[in-house]
C-alpha positions in Angstrom: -18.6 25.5 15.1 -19.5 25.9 11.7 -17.2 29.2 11.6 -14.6 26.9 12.7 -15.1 24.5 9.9 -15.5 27.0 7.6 -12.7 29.0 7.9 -13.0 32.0 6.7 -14.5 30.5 3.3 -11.0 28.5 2.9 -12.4 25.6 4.5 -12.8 23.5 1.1 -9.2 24.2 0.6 -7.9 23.3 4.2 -10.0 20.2 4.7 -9.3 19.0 1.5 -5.7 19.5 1.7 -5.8 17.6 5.2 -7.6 14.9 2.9 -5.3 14.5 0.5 -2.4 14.4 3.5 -3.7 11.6 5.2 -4.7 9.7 2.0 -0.9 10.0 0.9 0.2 9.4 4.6 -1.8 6.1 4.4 -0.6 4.9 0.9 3.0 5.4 2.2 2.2 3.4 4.8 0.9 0.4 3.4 2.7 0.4 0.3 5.8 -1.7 1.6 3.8 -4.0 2.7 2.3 -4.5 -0.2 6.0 -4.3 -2.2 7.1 -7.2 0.6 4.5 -9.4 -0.2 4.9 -9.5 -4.2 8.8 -9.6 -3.5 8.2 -12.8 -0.9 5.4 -14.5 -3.7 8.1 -13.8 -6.0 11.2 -15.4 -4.3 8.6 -18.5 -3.5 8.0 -19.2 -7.1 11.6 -19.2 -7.7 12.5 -21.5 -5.4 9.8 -24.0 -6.4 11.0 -24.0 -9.4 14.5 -24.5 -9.1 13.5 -27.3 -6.8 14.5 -30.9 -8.5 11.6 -33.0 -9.6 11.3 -36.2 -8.6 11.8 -38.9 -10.9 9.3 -41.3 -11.6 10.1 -44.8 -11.0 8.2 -47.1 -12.5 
């Protein structure tokens, strides 16, 4: 096993690039939602405030 994770001595290399895949595979995953949810917060605070006030009647 340990032949097998150390391929060869390139086994810092390959791990790390299969590290660096899945970290970037992840990011690009969850970075729409995170774009959505500023874009949503965003369109919210523009509706409140184009929203009339209400006048105060005394």
């Amino acid at each position: 096993m340990s032949d097998f994770l150390a391929m060869g001595g390139y086994g810092g290399y390959v791990w790390g690039s299969y590290a660096v895949f899945f970290i970037v595979l992840a990011i690009d995953a969850l970075a729409p939602r995170a774009q959505r949810r500023r874009v949503l917060s965003e369109l919210r605070g523009r509706l409140l405030r184009r929203r009339p006030r209400p006048t105060q009647v005394p």
